[in-house]
C-alpha positions in Angstrom: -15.4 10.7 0.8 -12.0 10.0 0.2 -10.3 6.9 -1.3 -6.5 5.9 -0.6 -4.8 3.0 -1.8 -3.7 0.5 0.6 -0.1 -0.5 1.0 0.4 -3.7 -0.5 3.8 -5.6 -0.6 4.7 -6.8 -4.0 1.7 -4.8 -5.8 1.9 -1.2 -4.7 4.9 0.4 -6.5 5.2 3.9 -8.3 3.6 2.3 -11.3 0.2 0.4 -10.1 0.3 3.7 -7.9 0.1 5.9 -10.9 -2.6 3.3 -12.5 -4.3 4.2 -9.5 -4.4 7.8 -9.4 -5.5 7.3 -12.8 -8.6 5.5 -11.2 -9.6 8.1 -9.3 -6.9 7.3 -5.6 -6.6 10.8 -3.3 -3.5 9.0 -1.9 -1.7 6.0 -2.5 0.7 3.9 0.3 4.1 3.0 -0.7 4.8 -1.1 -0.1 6.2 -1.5 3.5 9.4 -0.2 3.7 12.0 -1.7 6.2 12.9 0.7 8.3 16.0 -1.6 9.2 16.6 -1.7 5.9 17.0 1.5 5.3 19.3 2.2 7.6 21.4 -0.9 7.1 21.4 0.7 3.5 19.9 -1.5 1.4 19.3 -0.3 -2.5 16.9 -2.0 -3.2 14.7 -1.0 -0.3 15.8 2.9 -0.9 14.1 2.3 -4.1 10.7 1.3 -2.8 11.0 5.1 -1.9 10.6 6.8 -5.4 7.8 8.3 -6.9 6.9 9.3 -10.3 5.4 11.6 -13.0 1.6 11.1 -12.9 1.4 10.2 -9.1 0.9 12.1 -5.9 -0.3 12.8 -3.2 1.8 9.8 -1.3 2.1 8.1 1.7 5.2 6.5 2.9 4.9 3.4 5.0 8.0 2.0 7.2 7.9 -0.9 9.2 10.2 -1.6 12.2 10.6 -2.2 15.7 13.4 -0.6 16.7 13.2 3.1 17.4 17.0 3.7 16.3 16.1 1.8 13.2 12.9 3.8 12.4 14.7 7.1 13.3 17.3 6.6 11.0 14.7 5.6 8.3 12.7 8.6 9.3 15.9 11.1 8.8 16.5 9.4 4.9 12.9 9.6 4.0 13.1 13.2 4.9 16.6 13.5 2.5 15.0 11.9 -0.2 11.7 14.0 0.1 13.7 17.4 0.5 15.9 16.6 -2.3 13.3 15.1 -5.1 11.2 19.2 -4.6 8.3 17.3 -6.2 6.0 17.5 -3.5 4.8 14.1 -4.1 5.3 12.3 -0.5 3.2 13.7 2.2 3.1 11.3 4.7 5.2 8.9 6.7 3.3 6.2 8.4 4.1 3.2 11.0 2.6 -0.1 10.3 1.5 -1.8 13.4 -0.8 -3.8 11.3 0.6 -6.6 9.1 0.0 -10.3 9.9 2.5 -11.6 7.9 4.9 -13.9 9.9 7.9 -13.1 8.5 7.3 -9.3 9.3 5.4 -10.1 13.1 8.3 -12.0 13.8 10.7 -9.6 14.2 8.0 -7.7 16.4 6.9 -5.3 14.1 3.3 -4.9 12.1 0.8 -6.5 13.8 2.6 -7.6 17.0 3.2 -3.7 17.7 -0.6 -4.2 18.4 0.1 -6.2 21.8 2.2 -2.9 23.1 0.8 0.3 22.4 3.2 2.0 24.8 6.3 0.9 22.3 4.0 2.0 19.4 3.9 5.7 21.2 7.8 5.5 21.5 8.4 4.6 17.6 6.3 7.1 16.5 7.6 9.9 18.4 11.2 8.6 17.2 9.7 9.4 13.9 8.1 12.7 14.6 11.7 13.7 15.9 13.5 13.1 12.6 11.0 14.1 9.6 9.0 17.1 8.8 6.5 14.9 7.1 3.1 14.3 8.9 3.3 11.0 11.1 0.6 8.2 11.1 -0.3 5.2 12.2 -2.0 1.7 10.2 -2.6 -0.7 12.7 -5.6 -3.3 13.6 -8.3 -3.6 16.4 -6.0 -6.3 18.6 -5.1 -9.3 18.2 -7.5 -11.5 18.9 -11.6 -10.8 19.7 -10.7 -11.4 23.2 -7.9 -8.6 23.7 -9.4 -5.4 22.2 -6.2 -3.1 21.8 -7.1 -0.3 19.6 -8.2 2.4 21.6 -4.9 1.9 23.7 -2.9 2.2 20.1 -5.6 5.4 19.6 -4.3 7.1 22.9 -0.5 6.6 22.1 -0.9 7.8 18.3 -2.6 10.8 19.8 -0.3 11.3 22.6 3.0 11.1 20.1 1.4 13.2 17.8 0.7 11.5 15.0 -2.1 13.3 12.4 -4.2 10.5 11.5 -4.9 6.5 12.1 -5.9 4.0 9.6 -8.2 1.0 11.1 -7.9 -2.0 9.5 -11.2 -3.2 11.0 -10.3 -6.7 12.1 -7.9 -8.7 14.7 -4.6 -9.9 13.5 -5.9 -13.6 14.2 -8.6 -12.6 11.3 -5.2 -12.3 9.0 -7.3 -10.8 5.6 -11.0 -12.6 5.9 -13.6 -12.7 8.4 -15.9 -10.4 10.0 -14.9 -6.7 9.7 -16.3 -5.2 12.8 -17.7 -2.1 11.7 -19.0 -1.0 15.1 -15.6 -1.4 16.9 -14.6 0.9 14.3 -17.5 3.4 14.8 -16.8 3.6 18.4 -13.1 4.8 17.2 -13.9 7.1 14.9 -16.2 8.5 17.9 -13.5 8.8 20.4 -10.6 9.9 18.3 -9.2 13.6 17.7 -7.2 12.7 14.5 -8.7 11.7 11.2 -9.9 8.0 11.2 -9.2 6.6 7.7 -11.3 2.7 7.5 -9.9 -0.3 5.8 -11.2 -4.0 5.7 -13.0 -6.1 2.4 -14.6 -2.6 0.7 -14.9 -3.9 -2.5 -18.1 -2.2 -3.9 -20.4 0.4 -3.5 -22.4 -1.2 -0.9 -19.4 -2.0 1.8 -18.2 1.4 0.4 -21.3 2.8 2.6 -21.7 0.3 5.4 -17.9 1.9 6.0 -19.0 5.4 5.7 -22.0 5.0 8.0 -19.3 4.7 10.6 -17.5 8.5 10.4 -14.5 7.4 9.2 -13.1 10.5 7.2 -11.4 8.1 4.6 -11.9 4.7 2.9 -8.9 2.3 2.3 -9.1 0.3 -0.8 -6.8 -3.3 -0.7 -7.3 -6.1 -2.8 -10.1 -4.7 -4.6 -8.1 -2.6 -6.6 -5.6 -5.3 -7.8 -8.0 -6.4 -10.5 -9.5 -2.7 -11.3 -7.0 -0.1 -10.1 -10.3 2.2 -11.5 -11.8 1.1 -8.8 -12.0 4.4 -7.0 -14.0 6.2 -9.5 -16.1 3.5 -9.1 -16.8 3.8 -5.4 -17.2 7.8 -5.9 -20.0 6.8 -8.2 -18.2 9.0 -11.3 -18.4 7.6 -14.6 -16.1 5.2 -15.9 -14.2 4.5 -19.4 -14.2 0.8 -19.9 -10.7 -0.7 -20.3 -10.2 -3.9 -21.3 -7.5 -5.9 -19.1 -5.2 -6.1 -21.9 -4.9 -2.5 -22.4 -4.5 -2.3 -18.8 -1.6 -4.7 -18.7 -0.3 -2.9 -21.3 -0.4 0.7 -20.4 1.3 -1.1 -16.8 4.1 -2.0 -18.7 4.6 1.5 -20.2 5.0 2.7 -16.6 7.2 0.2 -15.6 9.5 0.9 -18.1 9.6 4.6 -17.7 9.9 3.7 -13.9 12.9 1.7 -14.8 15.0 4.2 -16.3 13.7 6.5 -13.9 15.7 4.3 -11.2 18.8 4.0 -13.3 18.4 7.9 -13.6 18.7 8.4 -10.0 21.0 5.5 -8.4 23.7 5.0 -11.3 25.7 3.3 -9.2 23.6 0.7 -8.1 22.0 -2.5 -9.7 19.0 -1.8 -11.8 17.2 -5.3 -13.2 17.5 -5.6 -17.4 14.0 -4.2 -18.6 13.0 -7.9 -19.4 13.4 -8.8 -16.0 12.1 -5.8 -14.5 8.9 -6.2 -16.6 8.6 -9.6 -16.2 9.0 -10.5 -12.8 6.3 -7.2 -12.0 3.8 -8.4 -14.4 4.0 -11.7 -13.3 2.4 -10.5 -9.9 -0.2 -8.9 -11.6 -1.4 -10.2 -14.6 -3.5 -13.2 -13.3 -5.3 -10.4 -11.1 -6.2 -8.2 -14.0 -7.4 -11.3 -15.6 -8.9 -13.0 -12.8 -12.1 -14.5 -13.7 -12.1 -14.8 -17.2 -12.0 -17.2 -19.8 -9.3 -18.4 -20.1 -7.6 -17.1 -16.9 -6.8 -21.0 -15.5 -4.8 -21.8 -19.1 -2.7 -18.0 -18.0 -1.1 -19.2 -14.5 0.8 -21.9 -16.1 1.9 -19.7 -18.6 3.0 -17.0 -16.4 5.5 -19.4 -14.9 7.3 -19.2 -18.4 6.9 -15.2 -18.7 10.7 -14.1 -18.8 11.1 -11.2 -21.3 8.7 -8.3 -22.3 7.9 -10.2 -25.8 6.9 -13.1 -23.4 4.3 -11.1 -21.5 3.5 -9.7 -25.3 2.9 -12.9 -26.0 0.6 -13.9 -23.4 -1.5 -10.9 -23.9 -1.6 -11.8 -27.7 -3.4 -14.9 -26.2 -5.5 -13.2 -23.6 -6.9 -11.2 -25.6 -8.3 -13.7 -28.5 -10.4 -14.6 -25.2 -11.6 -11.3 -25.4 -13.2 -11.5 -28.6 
Protein backbone atom coordinates (compact mmCIF):
# COMPACT_ATOMS: atom_id res chain seq x y z
CA UNK A 1 0.00 0.00 0.00
CA UNK A 2 0.99 3.36 -0.56
CA UNK A 3 1.12 6.32 1.90
CA UNK A 4 0.89 10.16 0.68
CA UNK A 5 0.99 13.03 2.80
CA UNK A 6 -2.02 15.11 2.91
CA UNK A 7 -2.03 18.72 1.99
CA UNK A 8 -2.19 20.67 4.94
CA UNK A 9 -2.30 24.58 5.04
CA UNK A 10 0.25 25.99 7.33
CA UNK A 11 2.05 22.50 8.03
CA UNK A 12 2.92 20.92 4.72
CA UNK A 13 5.89 22.88 3.31
CA UNK A 14 9.17 21.62 1.52
CA UNK A 15 10.55 21.00 4.97
CA UNK A 16 7.87 18.85 7.13
CA UNK A 17 7.62 17.31 3.55
CA UNK A 18 11.19 16.21 3.59
CA UNK A 19 10.55 15.06 7.44
CA UNK A 20 8.12 13.06 5.84
CA UNK A 21 9.80 11.35 3.16
CA UNK A 22 12.16 10.64 5.84
CA UNK A 23 9.24 8.73 7.52
CA UNK A 24 8.64 6.53 5.03
CA UNK A 25 5.72 9.26 2.47
CA UNK A 26 5.54 7.80 -1.40
CA UNK A 27 4.25 11.33 -2.13
CA UNK A 28 3.73 14.40 -0.32
CA UNK A 29 0.85 17.40 -1.27
CA UNK A 30 2.07 20.87 -1.45
CA UNK A 31 -0.29 23.39 1.00
CA UNK A 32 -3.15 24.68 -1.17
CA UNK A 33 -1.89 26.95 -3.56
CA UNK A 34 -4.18 29.83 -4.84
CA UNK A 35 -4.57 29.44 -8.12
CA UNK A 36 -5.70 33.26 -8.20
CA UNK A 37 -2.83 33.94 -6.52
CA UNK A 38 -0.68 32.79 -8.81
CA UNK A 39 -1.81 34.46 -11.44
CA UNK A 40 -2.37 37.78 -9.77
CA UNK A 41 1.47 37.06 -8.99
CA UNK A 42 1.82 36.89 -5.64
CA UNK A 43 5.56 35.87 -4.16
CA UNK A 44 4.75 34.58 -1.56
CA UNK A 45 2.24 32.07 -2.95
CA UNK A 46 4.94 31.22 -5.94
CA UNK A 47 6.91 30.11 -3.10
CA UNK A 48 4.56 27.53 -1.76
CA UNK A 49 5.69 25.98 -5.10
CA UNK A 50 9.37 24.88 -4.35
CA UNK A 51 10.75 21.81 -3.45
CA UNK A 52 13.94 20.62 -2.05
CA UNK A 53 16.94 18.33 -1.64
CA UNK A 54 15.69 15.18 0.20
CA UNK A 55 12.00 15.26 -1.12
CA UNK A 56 10.14 13.90 -4.01
CA UNK A 57 7.92 12.48 -5.54
CA UNK A 58 5.33 15.64 -5.15
CA UNK A 59 2.07 16.65 -5.61
CA UNK A 60 1.02 20.07 -6.37
CA UNK A 61 -2.36 21.25 -5.10
CA UNK A 62 -4.17 24.50 -6.54
CA UNK A 63 -7.27 25.82 -5.41
CA UNK A 64 -9.58 28.05 -7.37
CA UNK A 65 -12.76 28.67 -9.01
CA UNK A 66 -12.16 30.36 -11.93
CA UNK A 67 -10.93 28.43 -14.94
CA UNK A 68 -8.89 31.48 -16.28
CA UNK A 69 -7.43 31.61 -12.91
CA UNK A 70 -6.55 27.92 -12.63
CA UNK A 71 -5.23 27.97 -16.22
CA UNK A 72 -2.92 30.56 -15.66
CA UNK A 73 -1.77 28.76 -12.53
CA UNK A 74 -1.62 25.63 -14.39
CA UNK A 75 0.75 27.26 -17.27
CA UNK A 76 3.33 28.70 -14.16
CA UNK A 77 3.37 25.42 -12.42
CA UNK A 78 4.40 23.87 -15.61
CA UNK A 79 7.39 26.90 -15.95
CA UNK A 80 8.53 26.32 -12.68
CA UNK A 81 8.55 22.42 -13.04
CA UNK A 82 10.31 22.63 -16.56
CA UNK A 83 12.79 24.94 -15.31
CA UNK A 84 13.83 23.47 -11.74
CA UNK A 85 14.84 19.69 -14.15
CA UNK A 86 14.62 18.02 -10.76
CA UNK A 87 11.92 15.86 -11.42
CA UNK A 88 10.52 16.40 -8.08
CA UNK A 89 6.73 17.52 -8.88
CA UNK A 90 4.66 14.98 -10.52
CA UNK A 91 1.28 15.97 -10.04
CA UNK A 92 -1.03 18.88 -10.25
CA UNK A 93 -4.24 18.44 -8.38
CA UNK A 94 -7.68 20.49 -7.91
CA UNK A 95 -9.01 20.69 -4.38
CA UNK A 96 -12.70 20.47 -4.38
CA UNK A 97 -12.50 19.45 -0.86
CA UNK A 98 -11.64 22.00 1.86
CA UNK A 99 -14.27 23.15 4.37
CA UNK A 100 -12.64 26.07 5.43
CA UNK A 101 -14.86 29.18 5.06
CA UNK A 102 -12.61 31.56 3.98
CA UNK A 103 -11.57 29.18 0.94
CA UNK A 104 -15.59 27.78 0.37
CA UNK A 105 -16.48 31.24 0.18
CA UNK A 106 -15.05 32.21 -2.78
CA UNK A 107 -16.58 28.90 -4.25
CA UNK A 108 -13.80 26.84 -4.40
CA UNK A 109 -12.70 23.52 -2.14
CA UNK A 110 -15.47 22.03 -0.88
CA UNK A 111 -18.29 24.02 -2.49
CA UNK A 112 -16.89 22.70 -6.02
CA UNK A 113 -18.54 19.59 -4.46
CA UNK A 114 -22.27 21.09 -5.09
CA UNK A 115 -21.28 21.33 -9.04
CA UNK A 116 -19.41 18.65 -10.50
CA UNK A 117 -20.08 19.88 -14.05
CA UNK A 118 -17.80 23.18 -13.15
CA UNK A 119 -15.38 20.75 -11.48
CA UNK A 120 -15.10 18.90 -15.06
CA UNK A 121 -14.51 22.44 -16.68
CA UNK A 122 -11.53 23.48 -14.19
CA UNK A 123 -9.87 20.45 -14.60
CA UNK A 124 -9.87 20.29 -18.19
CA UNK A 125 -8.58 24.09 -18.03
CA UNK A 126 -5.81 22.46 -16.32
CA UNK A 127 -5.21 19.45 -18.45
CA UNK A 128 -4.93 22.15 -21.34
CA UNK A 129 -2.05 24.07 -19.83
CA UNK A 130 0.40 21.52 -17.96
CA UNK A 131 2.09 18.39 -18.92
CA UNK A 132 1.82 17.19 -15.35
CA UNK A 133 -0.78 14.44 -14.51
CA UNK A 134 -4.16 16.11 -13.40
CA UNK A 135 -6.09 14.97 -10.17
CA UNK A 136 -8.76 15.64 -8.16
CA UNK A 137 -9.14 15.82 -3.87
CA UNK A 138 -12.60 16.29 -3.17
CA UNK A 139 -15.30 14.83 -0.56
CA UNK A 140 -18.44 12.52 -0.72
CA UNK A 141 -21.03 15.74 -0.82
CA UNK A 142 -21.93 18.04 1.27
CA UNK A 143 -24.14 16.92 3.46
CA UNK A 144 -25.47 12.94 4.12
CA UNK A 145 -28.52 13.88 2.34
CA UNK A 146 -26.90 15.08 -1.07
CA UNK A 147 -24.44 12.22 -2.07
CA UNK A 148 -22.30 14.06 -4.82
CA UNK A 149 -19.21 11.96 -5.36
CA UNK A 150 -19.91 9.68 -7.97
CA UNK A 151 -21.06 12.84 -10.07
CA UNK A 152 -17.49 14.50 -9.20
CA UNK A 153 -16.08 10.65 -10.19
CA UNK A 154 -17.78 10.90 -13.73
CA UNK A 155 -16.49 14.57 -14.45
CA UNK A 156 -12.79 13.75 -13.14
CA UNK A 157 -12.99 10.82 -15.49
CA UNK A 158 -14.52 12.46 -18.29
CA UNK A 159 -11.77 15.60 -18.17
CA UNK A 160 -9.15 13.24 -17.77
CA UNK A 161 -7.78 13.46 -14.73
CA UNK A 162 -5.39 10.27 -13.57
CA UNK A 163 -6.53 9.72 -10.13
CA UNK A 164 -9.11 10.95 -7.28
CA UNK A 165 -8.42 11.28 -3.60
CA UNK A 166 -11.70 10.65 -1.27
CA UNK A 167 -11.75 12.33 1.68
CA UNK A 168 -14.39 9.92 3.05
CA UNK A 169 -16.72 12.32 4.73
CA UNK A 170 -19.34 15.32 3.84
CA UNK A 171 -18.20 18.86 4.04
CA UNK A 172 -20.86 19.37 6.88
CA UNK A 173 -18.51 16.64 8.79
CA UNK A 174 -15.73 19.58 8.44
CA UNK A 175 -12.61 17.06 10.00
CA UNK A 176 -14.60 14.64 12.71
CA UNK A 177 -17.38 12.31 12.46
CA UNK A 178 -18.10 9.19 10.77
CA UNK A 179 -15.84 8.35 7.86
CA UNK A 180 -18.04 6.32 5.60
CA UNK A 181 -15.96 3.60 4.49
CA UNK A 182 -18.51 1.90 2.41
CA UNK A 183 -19.44 5.05 0.38
CA UNK A 184 -15.88 4.93 -0.35
CA UNK A 185 -15.84 1.19 -1.23
CA UNK A 186 -18.59 1.67 -3.66
CA UNK A 187 -16.09 4.39 -5.42
CA UNK A 188 -13.28 2.65 -5.50
CA UNK A 189 -15.64 -0.14 -7.21
CA UNK A 190 -17.02 2.08 -9.89
CA UNK A 191 -13.97 4.15 -10.74
CA UNK A 192 -11.41 3.68 -13.78
CA UNK A 193 -8.62 5.98 -12.21
CA UNK A 194 -6.73 5.14 -9.05
CA UNK A 195 -8.77 5.88 -5.78
CA UNK A 196 -6.33 7.18 -3.20
CA UNK A 197 -8.58 7.19 0.62
CA UNK A 198 -8.24 9.88 3.21
CA UNK A 199 -10.23 10.44 6.53
CA UNK A 200 -8.95 9.94 10.56
CA UNK A 201 -6.13 6.88 9.56
CA UNK A 202 -4.20 7.35 12.38
CA UNK A 203 -2.94 3.73 13.12
CA UNK A 204 -2.51 0.48 11.91
CA UNK A 205 -6.00 -0.62 12.55
CA UNK A 206 -7.95 2.35 10.53
CA UNK A 207 -4.87 1.82 8.22
CA UNK A 208 -6.70 -1.52 7.29
CA UNK A 209 -10.39 -0.83 7.80
CA UNK A 210 -9.27 1.79 4.71
CA UNK A 211 -7.52 -0.84 2.70
CA UNK A 212 -10.34 -3.35 2.97
CA UNK A 213 -12.09 -0.91 0.76
CA UNK A 214 -9.62 -1.09 -2.63
CA UNK A 215 -8.45 2.07 -2.42
CA UNK A 216 -4.91 1.95 -4.25
CA UNK A 217 -3.53 4.64 -1.81
CA UNK A 218 -3.87 5.88 1.90
CA UNK A 219 -3.82 9.61 2.77
CA UNK A 220 -2.20 10.47 6.03
CA UNK A 221 -3.49 14.12 7.66
CA UNK A 222 -3.25 15.13 11.06
CA UNK A 223 -1.64 11.99 12.16
CA UNK A 224 1.52 12.85 10.81
CA UNK A 225 1.77 16.35 12.42
CA UNK A 226 2.92 14.77 15.73
CA UNK A 227 5.03 11.74 14.04
CA UNK A 228 5.97 12.68 10.44
CA UNK A 229 7.42 8.82 10.85
CA UNK A 230 4.27 7.92 10.78
CA UNK A 231 4.27 6.15 7.48
CA UNK A 232 6.83 3.57 8.31
CA UNK A 233 4.69 2.94 10.97
CA UNK A 234 1.55 2.10 9.04
CA UNK A 235 3.82 -0.09 6.47
CA UNK A 236 4.62 -2.00 9.59
CA UNK A 237 8.78 -1.39 8.90
CA UNK A 238 10.82 -0.82 11.81
CA UNK A 239 11.22 2.36 13.35
CA UNK A 240 14.27 4.46 14.94
CA UNK A 241 12.93 6.19 17.95
CA UNK A 242 13.38 10.03 17.88
CA UNK A 243 12.73 11.98 20.54
CA UNK A 244 10.52 15.19 19.76
CA UNK A 245 13.32 17.43 20.47
CA UNK A 246 15.61 15.98 18.01
CA UNK A 247 12.73 16.17 15.71
CA UNK A 248 12.15 19.86 16.25
CA UNK A 249 15.53 20.20 15.84
CA UNK A 250 16.51 18.42 12.66
CA UNK A 251 12.99 20.68 11.39
CA UNK A 252 14.79 23.68 11.94
CA UNK A 253 17.90 22.48 9.92
CA UNK A 254 15.58 22.19 6.99
CA UNK A 255 14.02 25.28 7.40
CA UNK A 256 16.94 27.02 7.31
CA UNK A 257 18.47 25.39 4.29
CA UNK A 258 14.86 25.96 2.80
CA UNK A 259 15.42 29.54 3.60
CA UNK A 260 18.41 30.32 1.66
CA UNK A 261 17.12 28.03 -0.83
CA UNK A 262 14.22 30.80 -1.43
CA UNK A 263 16.62 33.68 -1.33
CA UNK A 264 18.69 31.57 -3.87
CA UNK A 265 15.96 31.44 -6.28
CA UNK A 266 13.75 34.76 -5.95
CA UNK A 267 16.58 37.54 -5.08
CA UNK A 268 14.39 40.00 -5.81
CA UNK A 269 11.71 39.39 -3.63
CA UNK A 270 11.14 39.47 0.25
CA UNK A 271 12.60 36.49 2.08
CA UNK A 272 11.62 36.63 6.12
CA UNK A 273 15.05 37.08 8.49
CA UNK A 274 15.94 33.44 9.51
CA UNK A 275 14.60 34.28 13.10
CA UNK A 276 11.38 34.96 11.78
CA UNK A 277 11.27 32.44 9.27
CA UNK A 278 12.19 29.81 11.97
CA UNK A 279 10.05 31.08 14.45
CA UNK A 280 6.85 31.84 13.07
CA UNK A 281 7.20 27.90 11.36
CA UNK A 282 7.98 26.23 14.49
CA UNK A 283 5.49 28.00 16.27
CA UNK A 284 2.88 25.85 14.21
CA UNK A 285 4.50 22.83 14.99
CA UNK A 286 6.09 22.47 18.04
CA UNK A 287 3.07 22.07 20.45
CA UNK A 288 2.17 19.09 17.88
CA UNK A 289 5.45 17.36 18.22
CA UNK A 290 5.03 17.78 21.87
CA UNK A 291 1.50 17.12 22.21
CA UNK A 292 0.81 14.99 25.09
CA UNK A 293 3.59 15.29 27.23
CA UNK A 294 4.64 16.54 30.27
CA UNK A 295 4.91 19.50 30.31
CA UNK A 296 3.24 20.27 26.90
CA UNK A 297 0.38 22.75 28.71
CA UNK A 298 3.48 24.99 30.41
CA UNK A 299 4.91 25.08 26.14
CA UNK A 300 1.73 26.92 24.51
CA UNK A 301 2.26 29.94 26.59
CA UNK A 302 5.66 29.99 25.88
CA UNK A 303 5.35 29.61 22.29
CA UNK A 304 3.49 32.91 22.26
CA UNK A 305 6.93 34.51 23.24
CA UNK A 306 9.03 32.27 20.57
CA UNK A 307 10.53 35.10 18.27
CA UNK A 308 14.19 34.14 17.30
CA UNK A 309 15.89 30.73 16.65
CA UNK A 310 17.69 31.03 20.32
CA UNK A 311 14.06 31.39 21.61
CA UNK A 312 12.81 28.11 20.11
CA UNK A 313 16.54 26.85 21.44
CA UNK A 314 15.43 27.80 24.48
CA UNK A 315 12.17 26.24 24.68
CA UNK A 316 13.52 22.95 23.64
CA UNK A 317 16.28 23.37 26.38
CA UNK A 318 13.10 23.17 28.54
CA UNK A 319 11.28 20.46 26.82
CA UNK A 320 13.57 18.40 26.92
CA UNK A 321 14.52 18.35 30.93
CA UNK A 322 10.77 16.88 30.69
CA UNK A 323 12.32 14.26 28.78
CA UNK A 324 14.54 12.97 31.33
Amino acid sequence: MRFALAPLAGFSDAPFRRLCFEGGADICYTEMVSAAGLAHGSSPTRHLLETMAGEGPVAVQLFGADERDLAVASRIVDGLVARSGDGRAVELNLNAGCPMTKVVRTGAGARLVEDPDKVRRLLVAMAENTDLPITLKTRLGPHPRETRIFEMLDAAESAGAKGIAVHARYTSQMHGGQVHLDVLSEVVGRSHIPVTGNGSVVDAKSAAEMAATGVAAIMVGRAALAHPDVFLRLKGRRVEECDAASRAERHIAYLLAFREHLAERYPDDHIPSADAFVSVKMHTHLFRYFSGMPGAAALRARLNMVRTIADVEDVLRGMRRFLL
